[in-house]
N, C-alpha and C positions, 0 to 999 in steps of 0.2 A: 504494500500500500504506500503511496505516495503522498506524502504531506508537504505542504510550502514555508518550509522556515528560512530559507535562503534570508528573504528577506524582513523577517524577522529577527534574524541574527542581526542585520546591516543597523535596525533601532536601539542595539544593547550597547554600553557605554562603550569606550574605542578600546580601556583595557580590558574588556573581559574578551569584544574581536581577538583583540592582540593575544591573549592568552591560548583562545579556542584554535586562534592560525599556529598557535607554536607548540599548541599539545599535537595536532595535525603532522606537523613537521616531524616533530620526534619520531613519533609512532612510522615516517614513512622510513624516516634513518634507519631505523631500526627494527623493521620490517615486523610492526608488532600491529597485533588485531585488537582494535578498541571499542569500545561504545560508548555514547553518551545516553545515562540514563536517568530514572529518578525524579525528583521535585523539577532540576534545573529543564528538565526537558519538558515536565510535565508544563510550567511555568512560561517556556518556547512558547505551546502549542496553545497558551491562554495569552501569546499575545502582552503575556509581565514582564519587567526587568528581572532579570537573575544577577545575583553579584558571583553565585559562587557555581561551580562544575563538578557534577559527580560523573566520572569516569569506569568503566569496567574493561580489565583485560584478561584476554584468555589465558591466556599464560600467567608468566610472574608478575603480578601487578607492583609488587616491592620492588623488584631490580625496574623494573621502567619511570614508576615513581622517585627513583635514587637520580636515574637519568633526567627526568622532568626539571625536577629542581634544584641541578645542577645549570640545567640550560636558561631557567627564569632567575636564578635566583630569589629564589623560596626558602623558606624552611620547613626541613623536614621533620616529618614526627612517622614513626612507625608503629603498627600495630600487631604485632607478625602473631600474637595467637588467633586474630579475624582475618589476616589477610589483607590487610586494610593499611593505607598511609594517608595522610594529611600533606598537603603544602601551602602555609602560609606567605602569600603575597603581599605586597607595597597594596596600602590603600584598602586593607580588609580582607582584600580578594583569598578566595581560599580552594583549592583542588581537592578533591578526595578522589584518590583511586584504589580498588578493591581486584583483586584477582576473582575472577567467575569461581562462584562458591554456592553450595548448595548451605544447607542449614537443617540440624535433628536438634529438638527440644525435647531431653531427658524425664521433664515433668512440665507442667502447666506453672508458667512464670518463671521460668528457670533461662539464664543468658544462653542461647541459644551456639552448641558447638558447631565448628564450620569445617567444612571440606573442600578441596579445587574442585571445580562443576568442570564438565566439558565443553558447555553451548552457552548460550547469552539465553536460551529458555528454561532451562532447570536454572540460570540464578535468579531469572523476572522469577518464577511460580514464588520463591521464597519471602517476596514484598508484602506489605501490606494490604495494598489498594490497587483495584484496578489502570485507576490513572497512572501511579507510579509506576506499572510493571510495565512499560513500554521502552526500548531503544530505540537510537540511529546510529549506524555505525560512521564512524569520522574517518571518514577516509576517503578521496576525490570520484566524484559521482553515483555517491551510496549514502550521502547527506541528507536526502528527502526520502529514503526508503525506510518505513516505520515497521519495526519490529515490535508486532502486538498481539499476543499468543491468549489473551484476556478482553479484550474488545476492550481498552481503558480508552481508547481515541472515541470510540461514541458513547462511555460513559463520560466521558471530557466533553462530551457537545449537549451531553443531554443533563451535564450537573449531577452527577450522581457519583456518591459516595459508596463504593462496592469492598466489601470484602473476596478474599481468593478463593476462600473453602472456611467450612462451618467451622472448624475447630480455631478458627483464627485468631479468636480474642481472648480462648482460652493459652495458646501456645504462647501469647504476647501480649500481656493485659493493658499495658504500655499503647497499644492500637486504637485501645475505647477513646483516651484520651485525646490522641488523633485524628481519631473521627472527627471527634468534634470539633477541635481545631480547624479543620481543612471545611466543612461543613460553612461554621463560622468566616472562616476570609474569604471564601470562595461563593457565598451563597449559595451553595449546591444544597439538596439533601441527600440524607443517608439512608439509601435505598431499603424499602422495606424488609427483604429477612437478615437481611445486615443488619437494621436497627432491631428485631429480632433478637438476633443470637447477639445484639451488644447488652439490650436488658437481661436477658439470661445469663451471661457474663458476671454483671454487675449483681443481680440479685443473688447468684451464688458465690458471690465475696472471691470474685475470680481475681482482683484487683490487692487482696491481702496476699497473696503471693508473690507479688512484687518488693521490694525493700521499699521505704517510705523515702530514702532517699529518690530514689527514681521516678516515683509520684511527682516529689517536690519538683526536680527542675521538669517535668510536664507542664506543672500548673505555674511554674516560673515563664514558661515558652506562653501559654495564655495570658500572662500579662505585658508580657513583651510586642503581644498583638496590637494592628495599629488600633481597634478597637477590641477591648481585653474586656468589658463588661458583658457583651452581649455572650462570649464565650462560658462565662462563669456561671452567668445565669442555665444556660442551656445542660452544662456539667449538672449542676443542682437538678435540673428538670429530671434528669436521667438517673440521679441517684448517688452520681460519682463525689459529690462533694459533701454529703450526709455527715462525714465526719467530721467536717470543719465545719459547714453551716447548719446547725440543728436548728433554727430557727427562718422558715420562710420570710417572715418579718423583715430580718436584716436586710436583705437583699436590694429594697428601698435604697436602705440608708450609704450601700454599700454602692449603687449605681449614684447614688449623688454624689458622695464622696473619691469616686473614680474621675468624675466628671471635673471636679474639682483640682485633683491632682495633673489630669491632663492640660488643663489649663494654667499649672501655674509656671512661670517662664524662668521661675531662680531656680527649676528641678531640669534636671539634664537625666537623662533617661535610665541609669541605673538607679536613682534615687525614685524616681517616680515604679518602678517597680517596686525597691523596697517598700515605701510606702502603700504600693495598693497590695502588698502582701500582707503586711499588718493590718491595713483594713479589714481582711478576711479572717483576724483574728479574736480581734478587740472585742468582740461581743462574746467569747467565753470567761470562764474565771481563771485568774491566775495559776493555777495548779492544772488546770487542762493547760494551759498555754506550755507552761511547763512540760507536761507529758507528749502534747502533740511534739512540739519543739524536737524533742528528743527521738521520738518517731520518725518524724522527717527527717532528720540529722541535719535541719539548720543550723548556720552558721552561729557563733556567740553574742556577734550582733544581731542579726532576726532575732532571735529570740528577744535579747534587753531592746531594740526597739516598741518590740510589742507591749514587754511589761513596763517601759519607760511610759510609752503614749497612755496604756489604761492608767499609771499612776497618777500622771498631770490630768488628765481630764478630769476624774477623780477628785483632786484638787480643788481643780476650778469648779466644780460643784459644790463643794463642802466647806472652802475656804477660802477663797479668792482676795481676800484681804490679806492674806500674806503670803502671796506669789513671790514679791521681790524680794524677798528673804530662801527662795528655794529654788529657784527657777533656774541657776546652775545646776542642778544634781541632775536636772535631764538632759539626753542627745539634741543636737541641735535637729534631726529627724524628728522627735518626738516632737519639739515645740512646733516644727513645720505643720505637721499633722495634724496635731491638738489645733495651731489654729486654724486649720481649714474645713475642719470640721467643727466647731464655734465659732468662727468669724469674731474670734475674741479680741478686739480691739487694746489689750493690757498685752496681747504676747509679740506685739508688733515691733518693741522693741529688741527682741530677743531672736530676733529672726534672722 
């Protein structure tokens, strides 16, 4: 099947061209069989910017990756029990290349062991989502030829969010959460026995198999979304976020307060994360805060953010006449937060 990204390529900034012409070149030097596959491609075929490039090769994808980012000058990171390298570029830009690997999950949530695959089909079948299981091989006049062994190219036209096979979101609980991500930026929905075997997933606490840590940076990737509310809401719908949000209620409070955040111009974009992370906190008591805290294996600060912010608020309900006797002992996060959710005209100084 023939897709037109020619010139969709020619709309992507001049270094991510320049990168894609000189992963190209390598691969001819060195007479290696590549593809481009994944979000980046998926992201092509909608017409998005992509910053970054996920590559797959038949062979050694490490020795060619060793060669890549020698010839860009990148740096390199190796992954050699996935098969898997990184190259970080000038300006963010980032390569990943993977040697064609298949993948057996030993239990349900368990980090999935890999193996070299032979074909660029046995690695698509191992994805998540239909969109994502699609290639194009880079290599000259085999650019528009779409390798799509899933039909993700007309679930890509028609918005729909498809799982591979039923056992999907039990093999990768990590999945549910990217439904709904991809659901959320994309407007797509998630196609009916998908969304099926995602609540069955979820009702049988398919999701407690996972570390808490792996949870958290999902739900860190939802707020890093250009809009992170609607994502959270939608998690809650489905059940995914029962442990942080016990109370429907907040969710209000919690999209006003997000709204807020993105609005405020002295916050630079890791801080406006931490803070709508803490948002998603604040409405438990300190000793859950504590216990979830440790569960998710946040950092020292998430955590004393959170109990910083419930402190001061706290405060300024019960005591507010003598702020400027305490109003050091919190993070400057906390008092950001405290006042954007009060509009507390006393913490303006402190800000």
């Amino acid at each position: 099947m023939k897709v037109p990204l020619e010139k969709t390529i020619k709309n992507l900034s001049r270094e991510v061209q320049e990168h894609l012409a000189a992963i190209v070149k390598a691969a001819e030097e060195t007479k290696t069989d590549l593809y481009l596959v994944g979000g980046p491609l998926r992201d092509l075929l909608l017409h998005r910017n992509t910053i970054d490039i996920d590559i797959v090769v038949r062979e050694d994808g490490l020795k060619f990756a060793a060669f890549l980012a020698g010839r860009t000058g990148g740096v390199l990171t190796l992954y050699k029990e996935r098969l898997t390298a990184s190259i970080a570029l000038h300006g963010g830009l980032h390569i990943d290349v993977a040697t064609m690997r298949s993948e057996r999950y030993e239990h349900p949530g368990a980090l999935p062991r890999v193996q070299a695959a032979p074909d660029i089909v046995q690695d698509l079948s191992r994805r998540d989502f239909t969109i994502n299981a699609m290639a194009v091989r880079l290599a000259p006049g085999h650019e528009e030829e779409l390798i799509d062994p899933f039909h993700g190219y007309t679930d890509l036209q028609s918005s729909v969010i498809r799982i591979l096979h039923p056992k999907s979101f039990l093999d990768d609980p990590t999945r549910i959460y990217r439904a709904i991500r991809f659901e959320s930026r994309f407007g797509f929905t998630i196609e009916e026995q998908t969304l099926r075997h995602l609540k069955t997933a979820v009702s049988g606490n398919a999701l407690k198999t996972v570390s808490g840590q792996r949870c958290i940076k999902e739900i860190n990737l939802y707020l890093a979304e250009e809009q992170p509310f609607p994502v959270i809401r939608r998690a809650y719908e489905l059940g995914v976020l029962h442990d942080i949000i016990t109370d429907p209620g907040v969710l209000d409070d919690i999209r006003d307060v997000f709204g807020k955040i993105q609005l405020e111009q002295r916050l630079d974009s890791k801080d406006r994360k931490l803070l709508m992370l803490t948002v998603l906190f604040l409405h438990r008591t300190p000793n859950d805060i504590t216990n979830l805290s440790g569960y998710y294996g946040m950092t020292r600060k998430q955590r004393n953010v959170i109990l910083d912010t419930k402190l001061l608020l706290s405060h300024l309900r019960e005591n507010p006449s003598t702020l400027g006797s305490v109003i050091r002992r919190y993070s400057d996060h906390a008092r950001m937060l405290a006042y954007l959710i009060t509009s507390n005209t006393m913490l303006e100084p402190y800000l």
